[in-house]
N, C-alpha and C positions, 0 to 999 in steps of 0.2 A: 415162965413159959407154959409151966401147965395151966396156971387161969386165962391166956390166951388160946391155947387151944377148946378148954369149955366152952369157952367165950362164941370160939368162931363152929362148935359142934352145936352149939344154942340157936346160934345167928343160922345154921343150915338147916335146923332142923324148923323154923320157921317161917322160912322163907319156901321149904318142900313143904309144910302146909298150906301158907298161900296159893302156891302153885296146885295143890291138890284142891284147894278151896274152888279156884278160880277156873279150873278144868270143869272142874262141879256145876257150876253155876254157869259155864258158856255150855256146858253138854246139855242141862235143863234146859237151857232157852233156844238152843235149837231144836230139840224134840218140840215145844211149845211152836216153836216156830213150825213145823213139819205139820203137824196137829191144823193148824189154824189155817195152811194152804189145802192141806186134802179136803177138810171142811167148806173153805170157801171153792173149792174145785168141785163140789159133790152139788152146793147150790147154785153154782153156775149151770153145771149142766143139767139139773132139774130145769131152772129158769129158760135154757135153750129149747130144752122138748116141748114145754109146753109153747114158747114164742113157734115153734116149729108146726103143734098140735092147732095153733090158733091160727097159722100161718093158711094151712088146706082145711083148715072149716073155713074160712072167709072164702078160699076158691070154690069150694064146693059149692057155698051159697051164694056164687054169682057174683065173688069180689071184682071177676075181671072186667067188670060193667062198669065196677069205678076206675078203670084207667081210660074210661073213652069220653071223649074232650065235653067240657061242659059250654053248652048251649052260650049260655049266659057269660060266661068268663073267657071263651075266645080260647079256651085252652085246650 
């Protein structure tokens, strides 16, 4: 009975490090993951201001001339 119970204090005591392993390694990858969306969230919204910056210099410079129908195309 007593090499049964080493037995099954072995067996817990390595399965509470898997578990500790495994906590481990889902907490790294979701920090990674957290990391990688603020990232891609910071170059989106760089990318927006400027689509935005690019948006009113084209009005400024008389973009709205190209929404009026072309001669030529009937449009």
């Amino acid at each position: 009975m007593d090499q049964t119970n080493s037995t099954d204090k072995k067996a817990t005591s390595i399965l509470n490090a898997l578990v500790d392993l495994g906590t481990a390694w889902a907490a790294h990858g979701l920090d990674a993951g957290k990391l990688s969306l603020e990232s891609s969230a910071r170059i989106l919204t760089k990318t927006a201001h400027t689509l935005e910056t690019l948006a009113r210099d084209l009005e400024s410079k008389g973009g709205r001339a190209a929404h009026k129908p072309d001669a030529h195309s009937g449009v």
